[in-house]
C-alpha positions, 0 to 999 in steps of 0.5 A, spaced: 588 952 396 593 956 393 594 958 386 600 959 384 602 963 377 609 962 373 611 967 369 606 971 374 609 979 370 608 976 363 601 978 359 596 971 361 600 971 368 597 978 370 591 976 367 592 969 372 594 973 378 588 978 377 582 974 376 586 968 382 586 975 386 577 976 383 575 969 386 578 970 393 584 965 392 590 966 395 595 966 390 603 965 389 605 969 384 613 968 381 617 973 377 624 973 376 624 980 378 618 982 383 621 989 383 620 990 375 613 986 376 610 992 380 603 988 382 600 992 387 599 990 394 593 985 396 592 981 402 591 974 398 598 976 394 605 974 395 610 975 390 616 971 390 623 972 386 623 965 383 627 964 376 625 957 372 633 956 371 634 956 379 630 950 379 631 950 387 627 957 387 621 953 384 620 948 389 621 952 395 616 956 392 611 950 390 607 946 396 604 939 395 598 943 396 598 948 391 595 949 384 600 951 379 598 955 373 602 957 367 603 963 363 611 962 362 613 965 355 619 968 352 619 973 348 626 972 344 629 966 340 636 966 345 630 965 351 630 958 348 630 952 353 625 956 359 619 953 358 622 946 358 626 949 364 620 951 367 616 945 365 622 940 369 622 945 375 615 945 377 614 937 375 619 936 380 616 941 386 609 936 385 605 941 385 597 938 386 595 940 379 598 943 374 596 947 368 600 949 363 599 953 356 602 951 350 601 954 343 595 950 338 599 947 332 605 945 335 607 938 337 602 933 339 596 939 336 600 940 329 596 935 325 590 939 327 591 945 324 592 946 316 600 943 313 603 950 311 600 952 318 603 948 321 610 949 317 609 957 319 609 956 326 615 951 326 619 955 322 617 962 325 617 959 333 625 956 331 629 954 336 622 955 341 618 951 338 622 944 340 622 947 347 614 947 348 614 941 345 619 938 350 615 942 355 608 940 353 611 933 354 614 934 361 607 936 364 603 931 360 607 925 363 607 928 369 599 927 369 598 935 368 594 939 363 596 943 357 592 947 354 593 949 346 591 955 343 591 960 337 593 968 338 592 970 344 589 978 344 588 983 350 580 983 348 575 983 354 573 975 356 568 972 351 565 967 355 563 963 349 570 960 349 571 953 351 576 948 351 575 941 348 580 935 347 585 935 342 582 928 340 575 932 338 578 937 335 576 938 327 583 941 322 583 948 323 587 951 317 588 957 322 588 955 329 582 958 334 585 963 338 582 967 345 583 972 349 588 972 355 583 974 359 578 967 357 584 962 357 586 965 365 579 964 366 579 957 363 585 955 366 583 958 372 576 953 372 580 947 371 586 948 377 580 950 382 575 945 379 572 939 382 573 935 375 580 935 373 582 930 367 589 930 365 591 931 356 591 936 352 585 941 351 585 946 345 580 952 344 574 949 340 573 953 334 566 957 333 
């Protein structure tokens, strides 16, 4: 099996790419820009230019026998449009599974948090906002996993985080976050697991 991360140089991709490379997996990592990406060598890593706006570049590096996870962000609102280009891209390389990672309170998750909350992510999100939308919708319809969560922070791994489906989810005022490196290992747990159901999962309040 082989994992392959998109957005493999961002801050949850490095995590999904290390912990891949911790479990003995042989991982895929795409980076618009391998040389900027920097990742140190190792037997199970290959790390390929692949840019989500070159939609020929994704499927020549996605097998149908790959896993993919997700770690795809932007970091300015002229960025938007990438995740649904991403979304569509890997969609249309037919990986075995999918795993995406969205942001709880948007789309489909937005009723689950509080009403200003909700009305702080639309309005700070922008334009990025419709765009994970859009992505979310293309992996769901594509039979893959999203999983929602709240901010995300570079603590160590609680192992109490967990995930549970958006439909048993109480309303939140402020949506759970985790760490990075907690949603790399519960993405990572359902790429590779043997009980893979496609939805949208979120962090579970404690």
């Amino acid at each position: 099996m082989t994992v392959v991360v998109l957005g493999a140089s961002g801050g949850t991709g490095r995590e999904l790419v290390a912990q891949a490379l911790a479990r003995g997996l042989q991982v895929r990592a795409l980076v618009r820009n391998p040389e900027a990406a920097a990742f140190a060598a190792h037997p199970l890593l290959d790390v390929v230019r692949a840019d989500v706006h070159r939609a020929e570049q994704i499927a020549d590096s996605v097998g149908p026998g790959d896993v993919l996870v997700s770690g795809l962000g932007v970091a300015r609102r002229s960025e938007a449009g990438t995740l649904t280009a991403g979304a569509t891209a890997v969609v249309n390389a037919h990986p075995a599974r999918i795993v995406w990672l969205g942001a709880m309170g948007t789309g489909a998750s937005q009723p689950a948090v509080s009403a200003p909350i909700g009305w702080m992510l639309r309005t700070g999100f922008g334009p990025e906002y419709g765009d994970k939308v859009a992505a979310d919708e293309a992996v769901l319809a594509a039979g893959g996993v999203v999983v929602h969560s709240g901010p995300l922070s570079d603590k160590p791994d609680d192992q109490a985080v967990a995930l549970a489906p958006l439909s048993t989810m109480p309303r939140q005022f402020f949506p759970a976050g985790a760490s990075r490196a907690g949603i790399a290992r519960l993405m990572l747990d359902i790429a590779t697991g043997t009980l893979f159901e496609p939805g949208l999962l979120a962090v579970r309040p404690r």
